[in-house]
C-alpha positions, -999 to +999 in steps of 0.1 A: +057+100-122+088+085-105+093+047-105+123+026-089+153+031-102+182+008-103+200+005-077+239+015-068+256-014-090+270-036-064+308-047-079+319-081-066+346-098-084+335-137-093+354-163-078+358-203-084+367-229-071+399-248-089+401-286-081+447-281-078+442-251-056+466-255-029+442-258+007+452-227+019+439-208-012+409-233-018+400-222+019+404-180+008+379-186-022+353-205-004+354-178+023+343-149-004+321-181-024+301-180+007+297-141+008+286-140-031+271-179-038+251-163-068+283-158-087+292-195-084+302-212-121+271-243-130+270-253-169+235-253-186+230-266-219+263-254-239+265-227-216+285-213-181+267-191-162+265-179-128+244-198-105+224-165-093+205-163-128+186-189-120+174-171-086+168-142-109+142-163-134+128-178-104+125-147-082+109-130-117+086-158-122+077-152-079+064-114-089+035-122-104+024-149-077+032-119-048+011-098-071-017-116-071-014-120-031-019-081-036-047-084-052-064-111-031-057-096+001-084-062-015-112-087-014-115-084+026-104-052+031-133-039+007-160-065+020-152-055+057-154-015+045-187-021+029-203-035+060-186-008+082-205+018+057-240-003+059-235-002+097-229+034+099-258+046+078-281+024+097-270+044+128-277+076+117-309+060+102-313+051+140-302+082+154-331+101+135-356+078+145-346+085+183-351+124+179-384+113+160-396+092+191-385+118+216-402+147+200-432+125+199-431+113+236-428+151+244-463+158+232-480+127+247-513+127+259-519+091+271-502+066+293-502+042+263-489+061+240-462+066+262-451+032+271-450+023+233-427+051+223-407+046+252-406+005+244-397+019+206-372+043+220-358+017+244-357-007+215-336+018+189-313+022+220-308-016+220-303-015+184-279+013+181-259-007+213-256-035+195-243-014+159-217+004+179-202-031+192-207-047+158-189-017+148-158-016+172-156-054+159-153-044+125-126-021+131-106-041+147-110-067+113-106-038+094-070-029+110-062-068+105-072-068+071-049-034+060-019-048+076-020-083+055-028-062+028+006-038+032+022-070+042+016-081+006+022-048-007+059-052+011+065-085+000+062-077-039+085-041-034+108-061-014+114-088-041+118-061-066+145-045-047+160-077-042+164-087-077+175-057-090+209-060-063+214-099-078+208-085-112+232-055-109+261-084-091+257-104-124+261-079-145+293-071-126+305-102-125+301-108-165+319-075-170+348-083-142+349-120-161+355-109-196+392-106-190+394-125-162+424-156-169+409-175-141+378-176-158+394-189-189+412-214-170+381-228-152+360-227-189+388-251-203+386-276-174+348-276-173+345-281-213+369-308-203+346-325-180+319-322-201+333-335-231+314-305-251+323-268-261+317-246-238+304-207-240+308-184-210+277-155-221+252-140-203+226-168-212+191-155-199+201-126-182+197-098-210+157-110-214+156-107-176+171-080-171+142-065-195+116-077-175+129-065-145+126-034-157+094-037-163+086-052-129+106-016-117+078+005-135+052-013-121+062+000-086+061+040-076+077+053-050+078+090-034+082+110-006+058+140+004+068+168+019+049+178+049+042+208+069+045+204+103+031+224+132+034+208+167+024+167+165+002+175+136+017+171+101-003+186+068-001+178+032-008+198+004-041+183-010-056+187-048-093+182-053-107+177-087-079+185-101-082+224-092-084+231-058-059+230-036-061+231+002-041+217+034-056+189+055-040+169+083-027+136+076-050+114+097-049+074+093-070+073+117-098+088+101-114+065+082-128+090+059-115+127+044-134+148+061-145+186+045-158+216+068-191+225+056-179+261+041-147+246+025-167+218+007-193+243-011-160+261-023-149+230-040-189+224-055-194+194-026-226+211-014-254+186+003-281+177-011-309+160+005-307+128-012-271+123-001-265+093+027-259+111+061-237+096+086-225+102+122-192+115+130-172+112+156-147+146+161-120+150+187-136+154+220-152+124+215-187+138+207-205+126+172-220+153+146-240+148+115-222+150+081-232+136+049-211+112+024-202+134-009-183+116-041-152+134-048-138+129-085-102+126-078-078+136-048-042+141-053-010+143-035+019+148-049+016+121-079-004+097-063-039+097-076-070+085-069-104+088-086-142+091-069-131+092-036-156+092-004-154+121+019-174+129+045-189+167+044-193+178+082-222+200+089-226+237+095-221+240+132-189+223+133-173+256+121-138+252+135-132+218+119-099+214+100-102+189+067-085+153+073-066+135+047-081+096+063-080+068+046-106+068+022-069+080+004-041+069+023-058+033+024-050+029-013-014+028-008+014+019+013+022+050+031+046+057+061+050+090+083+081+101+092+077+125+117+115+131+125+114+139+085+082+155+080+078+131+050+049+109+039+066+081+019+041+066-003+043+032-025+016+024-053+016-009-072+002-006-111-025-027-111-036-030-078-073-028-073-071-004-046-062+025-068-099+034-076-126+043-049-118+027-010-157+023-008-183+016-035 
């Protein structure tokens, strides 16, 4: 499992500020001040250290607050998915009920009978009206809800990154400083400001730099090959851990979706107790499939167990498999067509690694 790596070390030379400079050098070193401020000189304590390791503690200390936003930002997402899933059953609940009523009003005998089942059928129309719009509703919260979710995903990768470049420039600038005579210059006129001896060390940076890495592991990061073939991208897919097959990258399939034929091959036959749901396929026409458990699904190393799929049914028998997001939702993911990647990002931790939909 790969995890972020340091970045290139960024060497800026540390510069200060001398109260004799003459102007026209004082005006030089507040020029390059200005493009590197974290390697500014403050004291602390007995110590002088670089201004920039305290925007390290505090960016540190930031993590675990834009972690938690991670977290918080699953509690939506996952109530919005639930009643998107109670909403769909109750369709196909529905959508039985019509054929029911209709085979029913077929064999009719009496004008009574028929004006109730056609009231019933009318009603279960009205019904399944109102489900789709609730649905299409839900969606649409559902789409908000991912973004702030990615957006919080991005905002605790992005700090990462950021504090490994100011912790890499501090560690430069101690190692350009050690033999630096300006530096022992500027340490004799602060200790004789401060009336106090005065040690120029790395102070906290060594513990930070410790739990930086550890903030690094937290994060993984890849990019997945894809095979391309037109518009339509494929990944390499791993079911339970054993069986490997190719399925279209599709976030906009909210589910994976499994031909019948290829499902029994991977032991995802329905039963009649599973849940069965309508599905909607690319010529805009729905079909009945039923909602299998799958134990894990894998691409390259990102993992995640008892995953929802959808298993279509028999007659749809030129159906190709869908990687939706019942996966791709547990991560930050990002196609690159002009690449044929799929660049992924998982955060340790983060709630969304198990099942999308419980």
């Amino acid at each position: 499992m790969r995890h972020l790596l340091a970045l290139t070390t960024l060497i800026i030379c540390p510069c200060w500020v001398f109260a004799d400079e003459p102007e026209e050098k004082k005006d030089t070193t507040a020029a390059l001040t200005e493009q590197a401020p974290e390697l500014e000189l403050r004291v602390t304590g007995s110590n002088v250290v670089f201004t920039g390791e305290r925007d390290l503690s505090r960016g540190i200390s930031e993590s675990a607050t834009l972690k938690r936003k991670v977290k918080q930002a699953t509690i939506p997402l996952r109530q919005i998915q639930l009643e998107i899933n109670r909403l769909e059953i109750g369709m196909v609940q529905a959508e039985q009920q019509l054929v029911t009523l209709n085979a029913q009003l077929a064999n009719v005998q009496d004008v009574a009978t028929n004006n109730r089942l056609v009231g019933a059928l009318n009603t279960v129309e009205g019904q399944m009206s109102l489900a789709r719009k609730s649905l299409e509703g839900l969606k649409e919260k559902e789409n908000r809800a991912r973004t702030q979710l990615n957006e919080a995903r991005e905002a605790y990768v992005q700090n990462i990154i950021d504090l490994r470049k100011l912790a890499d420039q501090l560690s430069a600038g101690y190692e350009t400083a050690k033999d630096s005579p300006e530096i022992q210059e500027r340490l004799k006129t602060l200790t004789a400001e401060s009336g106090k001896e005065l040690k120029f060390e790395l102070s906290s940076l060594t513990g930070n730099l410790k739990k930086l890495v550890e903030l690094e592991k937290s994060v993984h990061e890849e990019k997945i090959s894809l095979r391309r073939d037109g518009n339509t991208f494929y990944a390499s897919v791993v079911i339970n851990g054993k069986h490997t097959t190719e399925m279209v990258v599709d976030s906009g399939a909210s589910l994976i979706s499994l031909p019948y034929e290829l499902a029994i091959s991977m032991g995802l036959k329905p039963e009649p107790s599973d849940k069965r749901i309508l599905i909607e396929i690319a010529d805009g026409s729905t079909i009945t499939g039923v909602l299998k458990k799958i134990a894990s699904v894998r691409v390259g190393t990102f993992e995640v167990k008892d995953v929802e799929c959808a298993v279509l049914g028999p007659e749809a028998v030129s159906a190709t498999p869908l990687l939706g997001m019942t996966f791709l939702g547990e991560f930050q993911f990002q196609l690159d067509s002009a690449d044929a990647t799929l660049g992924m990002t998982q955060i340790e931790g983060d709630p969304s690694t198990g099942s999308r939909r419980k």
